[in-house]
C-alpha positions as CSV (number, residue, x, y, z in Angstrom):
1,X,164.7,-148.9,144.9
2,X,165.8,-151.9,146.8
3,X,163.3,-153.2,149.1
4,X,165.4,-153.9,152.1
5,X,166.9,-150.5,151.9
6,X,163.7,-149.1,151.2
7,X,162.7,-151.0,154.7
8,X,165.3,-149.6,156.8
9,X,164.9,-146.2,155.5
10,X,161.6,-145.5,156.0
11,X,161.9,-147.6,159.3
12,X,164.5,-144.4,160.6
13,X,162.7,-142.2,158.9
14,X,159.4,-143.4,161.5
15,X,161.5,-143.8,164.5
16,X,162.8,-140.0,164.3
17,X,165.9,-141.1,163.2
18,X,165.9,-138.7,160.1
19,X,169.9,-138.4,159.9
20,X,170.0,-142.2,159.8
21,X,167.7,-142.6,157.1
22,X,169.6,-140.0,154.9
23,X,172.7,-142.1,155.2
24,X,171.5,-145.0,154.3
25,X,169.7,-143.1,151.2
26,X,173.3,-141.4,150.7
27,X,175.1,-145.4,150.8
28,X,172.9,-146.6,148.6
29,X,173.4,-143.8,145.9
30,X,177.1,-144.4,146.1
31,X,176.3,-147.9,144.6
32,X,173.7,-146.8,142.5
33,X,174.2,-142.9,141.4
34,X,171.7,-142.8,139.5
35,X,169.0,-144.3,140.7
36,X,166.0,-141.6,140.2
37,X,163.8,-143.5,143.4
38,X,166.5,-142.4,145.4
39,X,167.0,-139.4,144.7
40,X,163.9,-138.4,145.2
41,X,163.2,-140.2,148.7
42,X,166.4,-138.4,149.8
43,X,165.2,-134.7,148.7
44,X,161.5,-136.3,150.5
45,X,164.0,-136.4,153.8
46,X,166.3,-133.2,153.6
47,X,162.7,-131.4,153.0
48,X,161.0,-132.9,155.8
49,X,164.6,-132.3,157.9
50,X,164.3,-128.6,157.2
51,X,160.5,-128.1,157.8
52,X,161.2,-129.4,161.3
53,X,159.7,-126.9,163.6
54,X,162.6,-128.1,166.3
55,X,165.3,-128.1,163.6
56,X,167.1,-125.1,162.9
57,X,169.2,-126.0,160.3
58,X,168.9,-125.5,156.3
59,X,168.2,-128.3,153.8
60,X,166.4,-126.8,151.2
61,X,168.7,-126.8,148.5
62,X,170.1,-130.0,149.3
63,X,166.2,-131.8,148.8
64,X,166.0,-129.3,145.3
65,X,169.2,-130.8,144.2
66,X,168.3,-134.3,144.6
67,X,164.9,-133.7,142.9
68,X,166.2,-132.6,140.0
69,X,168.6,-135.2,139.4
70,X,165.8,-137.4,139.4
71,X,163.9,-135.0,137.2
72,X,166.6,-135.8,134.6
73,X,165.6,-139.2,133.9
74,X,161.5,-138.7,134.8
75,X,161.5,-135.9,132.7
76,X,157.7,-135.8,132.8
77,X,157.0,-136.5,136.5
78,X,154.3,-134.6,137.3
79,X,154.9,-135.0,141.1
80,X,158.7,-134.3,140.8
81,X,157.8,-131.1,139.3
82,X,155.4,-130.4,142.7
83,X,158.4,-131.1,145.3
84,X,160.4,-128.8,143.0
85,X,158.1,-126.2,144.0
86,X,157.3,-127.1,147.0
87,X,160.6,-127.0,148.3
88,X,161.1,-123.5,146.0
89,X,158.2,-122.4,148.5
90,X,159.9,-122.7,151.6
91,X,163.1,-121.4,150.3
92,X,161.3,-118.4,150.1
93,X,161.6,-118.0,146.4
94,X,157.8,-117.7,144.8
95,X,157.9,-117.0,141.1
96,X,160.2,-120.3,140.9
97,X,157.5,-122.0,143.1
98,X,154.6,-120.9,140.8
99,X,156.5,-121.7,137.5
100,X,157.0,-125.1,138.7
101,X,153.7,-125.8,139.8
102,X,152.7,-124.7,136.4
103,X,154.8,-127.4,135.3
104,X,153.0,-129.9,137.4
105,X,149.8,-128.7,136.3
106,X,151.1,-129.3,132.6
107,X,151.5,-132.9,133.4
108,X,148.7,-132.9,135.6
109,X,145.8,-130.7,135.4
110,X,143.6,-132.7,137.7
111,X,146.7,-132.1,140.5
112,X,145.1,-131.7,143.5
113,X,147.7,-130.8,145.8
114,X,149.7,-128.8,143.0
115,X,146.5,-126.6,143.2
116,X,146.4,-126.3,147.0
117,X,150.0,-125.3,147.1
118,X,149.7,-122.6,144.1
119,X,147.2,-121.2,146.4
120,X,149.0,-121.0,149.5
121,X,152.3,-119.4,147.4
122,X,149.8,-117.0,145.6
123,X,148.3,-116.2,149.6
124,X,152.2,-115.2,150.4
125,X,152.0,-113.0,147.7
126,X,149.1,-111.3,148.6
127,X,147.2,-112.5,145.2
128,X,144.3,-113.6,147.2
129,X,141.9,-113.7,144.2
130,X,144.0,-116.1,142.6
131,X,144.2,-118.2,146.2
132,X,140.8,-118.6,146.4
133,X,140.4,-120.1,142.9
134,X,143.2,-122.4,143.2
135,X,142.2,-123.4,146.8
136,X,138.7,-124.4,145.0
137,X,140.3,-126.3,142.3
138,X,142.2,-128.3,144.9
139,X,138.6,-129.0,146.6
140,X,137.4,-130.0,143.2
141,X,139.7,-132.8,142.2
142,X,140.0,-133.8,145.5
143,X,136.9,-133.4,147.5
144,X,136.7,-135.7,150.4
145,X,140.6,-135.5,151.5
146,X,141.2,-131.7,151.2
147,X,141.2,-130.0,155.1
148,X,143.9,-128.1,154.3
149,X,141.9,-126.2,151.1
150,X,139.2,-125.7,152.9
151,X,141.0,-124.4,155.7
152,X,142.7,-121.7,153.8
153,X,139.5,-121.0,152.1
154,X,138.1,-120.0,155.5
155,X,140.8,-117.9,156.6
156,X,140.8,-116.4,152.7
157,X,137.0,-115.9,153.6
158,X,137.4,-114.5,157.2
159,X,139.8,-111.9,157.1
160,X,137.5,-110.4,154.2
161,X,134.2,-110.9,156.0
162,X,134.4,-107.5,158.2
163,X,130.5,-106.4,157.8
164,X,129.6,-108.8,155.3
165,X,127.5,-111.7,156.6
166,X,127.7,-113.6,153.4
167,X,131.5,-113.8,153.5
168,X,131.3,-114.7,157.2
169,X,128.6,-117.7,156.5
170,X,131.1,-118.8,153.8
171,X,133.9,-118.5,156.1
172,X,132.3,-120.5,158.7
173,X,131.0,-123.4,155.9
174,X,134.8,-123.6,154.9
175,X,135.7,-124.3,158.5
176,X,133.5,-126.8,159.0
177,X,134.3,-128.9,156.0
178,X,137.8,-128.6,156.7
179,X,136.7,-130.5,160.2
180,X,134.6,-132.7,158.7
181,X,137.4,-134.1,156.1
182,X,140.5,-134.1,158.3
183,X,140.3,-137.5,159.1
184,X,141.4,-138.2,155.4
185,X,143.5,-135.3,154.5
186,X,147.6,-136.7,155.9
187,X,148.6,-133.1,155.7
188,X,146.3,-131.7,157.7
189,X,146.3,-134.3,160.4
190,X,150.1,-133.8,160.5
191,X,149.7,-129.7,160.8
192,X,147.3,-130.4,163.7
193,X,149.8,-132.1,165.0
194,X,152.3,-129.8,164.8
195,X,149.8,-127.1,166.6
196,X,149.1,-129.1,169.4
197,X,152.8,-129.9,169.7
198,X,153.3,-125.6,170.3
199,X,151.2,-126.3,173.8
200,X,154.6,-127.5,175.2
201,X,156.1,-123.3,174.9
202,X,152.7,-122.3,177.0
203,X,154.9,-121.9,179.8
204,X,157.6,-120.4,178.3
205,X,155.5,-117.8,176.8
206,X,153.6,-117.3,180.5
207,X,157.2,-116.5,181.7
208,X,158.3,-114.4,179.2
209,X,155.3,-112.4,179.2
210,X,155.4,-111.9,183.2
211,X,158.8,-110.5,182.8
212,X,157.5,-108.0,180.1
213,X,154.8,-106.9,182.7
214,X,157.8,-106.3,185.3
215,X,159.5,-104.6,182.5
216,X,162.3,-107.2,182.2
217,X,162.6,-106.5,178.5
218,X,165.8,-108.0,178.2
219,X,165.0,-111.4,180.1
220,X,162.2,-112.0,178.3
221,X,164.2,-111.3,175.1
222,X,166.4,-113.9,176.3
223,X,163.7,-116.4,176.8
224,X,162.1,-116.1,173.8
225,X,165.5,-116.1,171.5
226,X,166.2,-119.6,172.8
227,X,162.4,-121.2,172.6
228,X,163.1,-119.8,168.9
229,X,166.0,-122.0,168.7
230,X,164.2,-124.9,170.0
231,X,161.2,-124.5,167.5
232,X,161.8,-122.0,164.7
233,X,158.8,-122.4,162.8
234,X,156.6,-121.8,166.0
235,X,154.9,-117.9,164.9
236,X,154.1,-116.1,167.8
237,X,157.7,-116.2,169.5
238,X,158.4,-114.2,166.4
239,X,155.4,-111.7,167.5
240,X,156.9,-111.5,170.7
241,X,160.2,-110.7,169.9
242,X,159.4,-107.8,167.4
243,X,157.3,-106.3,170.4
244,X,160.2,-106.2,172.6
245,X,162.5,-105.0,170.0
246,X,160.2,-102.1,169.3
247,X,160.1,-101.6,172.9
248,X,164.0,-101.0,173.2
249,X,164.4,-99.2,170.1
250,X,165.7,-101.7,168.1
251,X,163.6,-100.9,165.1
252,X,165.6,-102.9,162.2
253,X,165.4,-106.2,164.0
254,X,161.7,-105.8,165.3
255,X,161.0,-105.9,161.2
256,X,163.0,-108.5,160.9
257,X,160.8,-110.7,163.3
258,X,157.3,-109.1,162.5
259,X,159.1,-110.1,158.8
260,X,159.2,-113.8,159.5
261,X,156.3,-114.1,161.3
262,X,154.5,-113.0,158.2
263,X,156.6,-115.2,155.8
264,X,155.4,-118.2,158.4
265,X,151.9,-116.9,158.7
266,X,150.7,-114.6,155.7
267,X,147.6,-113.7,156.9
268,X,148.8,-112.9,160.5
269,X,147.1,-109.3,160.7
270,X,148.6,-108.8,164.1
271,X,152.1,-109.1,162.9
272,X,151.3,-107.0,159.8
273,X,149.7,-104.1,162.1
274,X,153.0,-104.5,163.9
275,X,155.2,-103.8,161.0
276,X,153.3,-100.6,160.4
277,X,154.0,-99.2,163.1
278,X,157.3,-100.2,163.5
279,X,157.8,-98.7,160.0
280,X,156.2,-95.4,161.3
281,X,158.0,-95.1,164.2
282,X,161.4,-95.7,162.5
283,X,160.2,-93.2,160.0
284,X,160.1,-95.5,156.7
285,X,157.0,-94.2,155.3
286,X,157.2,-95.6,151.6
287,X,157.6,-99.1,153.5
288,X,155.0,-98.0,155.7
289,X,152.9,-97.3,152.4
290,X,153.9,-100.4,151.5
291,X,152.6,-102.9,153.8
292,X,149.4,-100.9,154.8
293,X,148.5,-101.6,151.4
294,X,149.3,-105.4,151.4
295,X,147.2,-105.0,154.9
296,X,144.6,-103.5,153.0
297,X,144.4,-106.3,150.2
298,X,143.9,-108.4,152.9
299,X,140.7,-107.1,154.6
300,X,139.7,-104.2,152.3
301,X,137.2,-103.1,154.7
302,X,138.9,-101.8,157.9
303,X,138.2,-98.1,158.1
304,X,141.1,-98.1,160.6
305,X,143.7,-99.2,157.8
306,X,142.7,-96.8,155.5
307,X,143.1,-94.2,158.3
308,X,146.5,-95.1,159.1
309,X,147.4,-95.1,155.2
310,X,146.0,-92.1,154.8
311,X,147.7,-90.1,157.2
312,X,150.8,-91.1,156.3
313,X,150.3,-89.9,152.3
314,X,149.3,-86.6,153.8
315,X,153.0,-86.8,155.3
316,X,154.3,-88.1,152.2
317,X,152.7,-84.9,150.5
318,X,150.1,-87.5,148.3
319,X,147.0,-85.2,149.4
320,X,144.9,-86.7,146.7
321,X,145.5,-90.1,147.6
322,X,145.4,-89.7,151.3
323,X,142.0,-88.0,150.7
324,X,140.4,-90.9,148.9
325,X,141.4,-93.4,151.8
326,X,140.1,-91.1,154.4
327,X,136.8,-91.0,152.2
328,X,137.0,-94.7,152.1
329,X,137.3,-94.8,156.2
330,X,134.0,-92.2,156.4
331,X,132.3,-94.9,154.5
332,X,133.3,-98.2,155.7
333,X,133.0,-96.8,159.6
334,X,129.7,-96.7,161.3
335,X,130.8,-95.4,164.8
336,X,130.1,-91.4,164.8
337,X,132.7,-90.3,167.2
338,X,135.4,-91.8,165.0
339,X,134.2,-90.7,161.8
340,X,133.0,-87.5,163.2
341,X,137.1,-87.2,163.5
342,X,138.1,-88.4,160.3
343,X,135.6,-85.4,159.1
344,X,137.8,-82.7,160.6
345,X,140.7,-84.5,159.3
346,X,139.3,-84.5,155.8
347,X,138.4,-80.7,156.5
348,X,141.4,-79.8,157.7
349,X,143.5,-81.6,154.5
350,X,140.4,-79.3,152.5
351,X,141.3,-76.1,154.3
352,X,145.2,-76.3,154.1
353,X,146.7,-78.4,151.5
354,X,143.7,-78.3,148.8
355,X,142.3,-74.7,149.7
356,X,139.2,-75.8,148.9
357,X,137.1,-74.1,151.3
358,X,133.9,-75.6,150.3
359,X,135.0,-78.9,150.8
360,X,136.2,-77.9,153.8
361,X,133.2,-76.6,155.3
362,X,131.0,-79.6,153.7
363,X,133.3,-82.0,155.8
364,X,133.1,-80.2,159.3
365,X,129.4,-79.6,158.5
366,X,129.0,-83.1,158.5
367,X,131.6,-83.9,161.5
368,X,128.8,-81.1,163.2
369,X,125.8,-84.1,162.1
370,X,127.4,-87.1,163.9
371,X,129.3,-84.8,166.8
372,X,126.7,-81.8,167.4
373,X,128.4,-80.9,171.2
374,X,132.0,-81.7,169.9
375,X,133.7,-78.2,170.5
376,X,136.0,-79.0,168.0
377,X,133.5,-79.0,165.1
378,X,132.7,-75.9,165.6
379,X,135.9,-74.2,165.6
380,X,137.2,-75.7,163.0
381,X,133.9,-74.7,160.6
382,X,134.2,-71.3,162.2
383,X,137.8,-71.4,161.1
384,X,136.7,-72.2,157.7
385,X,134.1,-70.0,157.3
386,X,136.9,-67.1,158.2
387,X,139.4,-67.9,155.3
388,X,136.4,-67.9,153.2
389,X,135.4,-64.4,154.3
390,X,132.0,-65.5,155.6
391,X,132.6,-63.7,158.7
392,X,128.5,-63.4,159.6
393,X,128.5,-67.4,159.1
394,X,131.6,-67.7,161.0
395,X,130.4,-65.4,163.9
396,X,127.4,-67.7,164.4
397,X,129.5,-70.7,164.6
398,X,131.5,-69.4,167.4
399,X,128.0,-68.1,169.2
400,X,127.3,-71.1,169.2
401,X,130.0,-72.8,170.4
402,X,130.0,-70.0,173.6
403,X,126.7,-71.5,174.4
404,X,127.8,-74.6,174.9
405,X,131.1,-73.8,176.5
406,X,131.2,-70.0,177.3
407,X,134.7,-69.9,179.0
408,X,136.1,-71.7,176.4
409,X,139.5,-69.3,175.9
410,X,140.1,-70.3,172.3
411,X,136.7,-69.6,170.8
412,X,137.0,-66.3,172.7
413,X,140.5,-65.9,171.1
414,X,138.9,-67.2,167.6
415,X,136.3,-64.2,168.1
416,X,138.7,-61.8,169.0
417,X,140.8,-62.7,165.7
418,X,137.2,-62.5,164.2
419,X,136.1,-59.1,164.9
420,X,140.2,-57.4,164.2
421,X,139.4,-59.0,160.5
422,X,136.1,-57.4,160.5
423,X,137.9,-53.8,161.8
424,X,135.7,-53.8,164.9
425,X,139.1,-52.9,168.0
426,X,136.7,-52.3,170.7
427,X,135.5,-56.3,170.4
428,X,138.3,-57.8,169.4
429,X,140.0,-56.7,172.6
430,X,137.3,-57.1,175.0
431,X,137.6,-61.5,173.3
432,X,141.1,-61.5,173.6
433,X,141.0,-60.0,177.1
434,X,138.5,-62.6,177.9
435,X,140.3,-65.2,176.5
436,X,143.1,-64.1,178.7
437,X,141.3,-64.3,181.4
438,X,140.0,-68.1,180.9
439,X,143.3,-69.0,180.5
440,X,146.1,-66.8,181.4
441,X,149.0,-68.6,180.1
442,X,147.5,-68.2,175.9
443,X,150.4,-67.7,174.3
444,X,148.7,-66.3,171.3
445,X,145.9,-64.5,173.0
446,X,148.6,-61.9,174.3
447,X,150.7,-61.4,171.7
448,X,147.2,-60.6,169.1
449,X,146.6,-58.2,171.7
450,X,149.8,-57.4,171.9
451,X,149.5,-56.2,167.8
452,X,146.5,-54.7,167.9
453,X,148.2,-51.8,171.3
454,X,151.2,-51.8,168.9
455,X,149.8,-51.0,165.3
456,X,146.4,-50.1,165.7
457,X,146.4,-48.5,168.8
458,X,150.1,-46.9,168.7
459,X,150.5,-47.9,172.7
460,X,153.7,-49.1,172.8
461,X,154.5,-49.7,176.7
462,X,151.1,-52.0,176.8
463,X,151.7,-53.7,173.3
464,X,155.7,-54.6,175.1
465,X,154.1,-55.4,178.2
466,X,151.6,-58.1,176.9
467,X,155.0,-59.3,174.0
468,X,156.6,-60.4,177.3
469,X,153.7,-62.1,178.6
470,X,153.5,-64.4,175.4
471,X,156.8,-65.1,175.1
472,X,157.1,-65.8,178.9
473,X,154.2,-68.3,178.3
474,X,156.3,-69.8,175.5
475,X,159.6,-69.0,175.2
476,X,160.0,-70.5,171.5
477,X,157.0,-68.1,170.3
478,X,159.1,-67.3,167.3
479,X,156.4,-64.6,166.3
480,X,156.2,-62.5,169.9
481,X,160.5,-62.3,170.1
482,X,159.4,-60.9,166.7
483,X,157.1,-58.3,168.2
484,X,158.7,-57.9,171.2
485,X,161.6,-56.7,169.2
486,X,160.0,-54.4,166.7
487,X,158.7,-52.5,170.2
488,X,162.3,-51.8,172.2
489,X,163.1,-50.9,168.5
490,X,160.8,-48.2,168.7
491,X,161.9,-47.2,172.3
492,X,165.5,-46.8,170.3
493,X,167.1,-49.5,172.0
494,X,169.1,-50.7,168.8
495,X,170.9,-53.5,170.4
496,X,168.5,-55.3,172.3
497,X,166.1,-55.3,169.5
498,X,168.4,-56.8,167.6
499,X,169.2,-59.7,169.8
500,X,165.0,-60.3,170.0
501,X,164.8,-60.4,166.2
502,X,168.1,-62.7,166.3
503,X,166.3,-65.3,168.5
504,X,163.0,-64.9,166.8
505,X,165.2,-65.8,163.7
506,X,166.8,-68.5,165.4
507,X,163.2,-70.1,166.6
508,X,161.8,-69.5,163.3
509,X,164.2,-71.9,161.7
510,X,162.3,-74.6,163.5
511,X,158.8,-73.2,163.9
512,X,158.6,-71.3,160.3
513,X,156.2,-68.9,161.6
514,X,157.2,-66.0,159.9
515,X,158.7,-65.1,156.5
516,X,162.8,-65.0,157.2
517,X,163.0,-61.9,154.7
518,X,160.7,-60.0,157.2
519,X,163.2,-60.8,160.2
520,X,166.3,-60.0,158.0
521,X,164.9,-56.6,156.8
522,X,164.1,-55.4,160.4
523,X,167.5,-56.3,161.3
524,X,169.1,-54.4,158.6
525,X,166.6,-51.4,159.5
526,X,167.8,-50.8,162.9
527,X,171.1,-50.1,161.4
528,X,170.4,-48.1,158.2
């Protein structure tokens, strides 16, 4: 490359003057097409054009097409290889990223920086084994000017350091090598740079934020669309913007930020949580899956994630999988009350989906151990005990549970259901009747009753009487229309029966309580 050009260029190029310094590189490639120096220091300035956090215009593929014409004549350019993938990286596309760095490394294998970047493109793709070792292998070769490695090994090391005071010490060792060797790492300085330069968008954020406390949703979108467009590579706006999105609805372009924030920043846990939840609430649950697990990869040892994940393969119908990440929460999560919940889950997943009674009881047994005054616990194992047709172990349960909260309507309701399994009326209805009286709008307390007037009893008016009480308390009780139909058809009202079982039919299209054959057949009794 000339000299004197080369003078002026990088003289624009200093002064800020970045459009001025690709037009002289663009003149003197008309005189000299071909010139390979060129080439290159243009695709050096359309990259550096593009990664300007107050630019918000694209020049990727301009800065790839001049690096590969000067590929063409140093066919072995180790370095030309590394801009290749470097500017591959910020296009967004990694394989091509990785298979040029390989490239480099071909040339190269002592490449420093080659390293360094493989293991920030292997940290987008959630590969962090293979960022670590790559990160270290940058450190290697280049030792005393390698901030940037060692910063990314300590946020590597951090997010993975929940509980674990070894990973934490390493974390912290990583940090403070990266500040002892900034001074002679370029890059770094220049990222620091470019942090410090965000403090300038403090007030914007203040003022954005003050409007989201006076719920002025759509002013703060406002303000923080157009600091976007004054510094689109400045994460947090992005943050901001998929919160308010959320807020209004707008679930599609909340991803989209939470997204970019993540492409920008792919360790940001706060923007992954974020997409979770806005996948959950917009009900994509395989994306959901999706990005749990990604959160997972990332710091394995979150009880919370596992949780989340876990609940939403129950909903997926994956019981077996949502099972072992609920395990994995139980272990990884020493506060009682939460796993004392996660218990009950477990036993509830046991109890329903699995039918695995044993497992069942096992879990709330052990809920019982971290929770022994949770009322809870002790329905749910009574419950258990029940379907197993342990009714002496169940009956203790809830005699227990009366002793700590002897008004308590639905242990008094659980009893009542107890002692009609176990034949014994006279109980049954003195437990609902004091269940009722606890709480005398239980829906299910009254109709129970209800059965037991109607069909063991044969009292019909006191069976209807108590129907209408339970459907007065809830009105889409699919099962006490039912009831309260198959009494006025025993009274010979034809017609009115038939109208109860036709909303009990209707209701049960939602609430599936009750077999729809059983409806239909009473229906085509009353007229037989």
């Amino acid at each position: 490359m000339d000299k004197l050009l080369e003078q002026k260029i990088n003289k624009e190029f200093k002064t800020g003057n970045v459009k001025s310094a690709i037009e002289l590189c663009q003149i003197g490639l008309q005189s000299d097409p071909t010139n390979a120096d060129l080439h290159v220091r243009l695709g050096d300035l359309f990259l550096a054009w593009h990664l300007d956090i107050y630019n918000s215009c694209q020049y990727i593929d301009e800065a790839i097409t001049e690096y590969q014409r000067a590929l063409e004549t140093y066919i072995d350019s180790s370095e030309i290889y590394y801009k290749i993938a470097k500017a591959q990286y910020y296009k967004g596309d990694l394989d091509k990223a990785i298979n040029y760095l390989d490239m480099a490394l071909s040339k190269n294998p002592k490449f420093a920086q080659a390293y360094y970047l493989l293991a920030e493109t292997y940290t987008k793709k959630a590969r962090f084994i293979e960022a670590v070792l790559n990160a270290k292998k940058a450190v290697k070769y280049k030792p005393f000017r390698n901030s940037c490695a060692h910063y990314l090994l300590y946020n590597l090391y951090k997010i993975s350091s929940y509980r674990c005071v070894k990973t934490s010490l390493k974390a912290q060792f990583e940090r403070f090598l990266s500040v002892l060797t900034l001074p002679f790492d370029l890059q770094a300085i220049k990222n620091v740079a470019n942090s410090l330069s965000y403090l300038r968008f403090l007030p914007t954020l203040a003022k954005g934020f003050l409007k989201v406390q006076t719920k002025g949703l759509m002013e703060a979108l406002d303000i923080y669309i157009q600091a976007i467009e004054k510094a689109p590579g400045y994460v947090p706006l992005y943050c901001l913007l998929g919160d308010i999105y959320r807020a209004i609805g707008q679930f599609d372009n909340a991803i989209t930020e939470y997204k970019m924030a993540i492409w920008l920043d792919s360790l940001n846990i706060s923007a992954y949580r974020h997409l979770c939840q806005a996948y959950e609430e917009l009900g994509d649950f395989d994306s959901a899956i999706e990005t749990y697990k990604k959160l997972i990869s990332i710091m394995p040892n979150i009880p919370e994630f596992h949780s989340n994940l876990a609940n939403i393969l129950y909903i997926k119908g994956d019981v077996e999988s949502a099972v072992a990440h609920f395990q994995t929460a139980v272990t990884l999560n020493p506060n009682k009350q939460w796993t004392s919940v996660i218990n009950q889950t477990l036993g509830y997943i046991f109890q329903e989906s699995k039918s695995d009674l044993n497992a069942a009881i096992s879990s709330y047994q052990s809920a019982y151990l971290l929770t022994p005054t949770d009322i809870d616990v002790y329905i749910n194992l009574g419950s258990a005990f029940y379907d197993k047709e342990d009714y002496d172990n169940a009956l203790a349960i809830y005699r227990n549970a009366l002793d700590l909260q002897p008004e308590n309507a639905k242990i008094h309701c659980n009893l009542g259901f107890l002692y009609w399994g176990k034949g014994d009326i006279d109980e049954a209805i003195k437990e609902y009747e004091l269940a009722i009286t606890y709480d005398p709008i239980y829906d299910i307390a009254y109709n129970n009753l209800g059965v037991i007037y109607l069909d063991d009893l044969g009292r019909v008016q006191q069976a209807m009487e108590l129907f209408k009480k339970s459907v007065e308390c809830n009105p889409n009780y699919a099962l006490a229309h039912f009831n309260l139909a198959r009494c006025i058809a025993l009274t010979g009202d034809k017609i009115e029966a038939a109208k109860l079982f036709q909303i009990a039919q209707d209701i049960n299209k939602i609430t599936g309580e009750i077999d729809p054959q059983d409806i239909a057949d009473k229906i085509n009794a009353l007229f037989d």
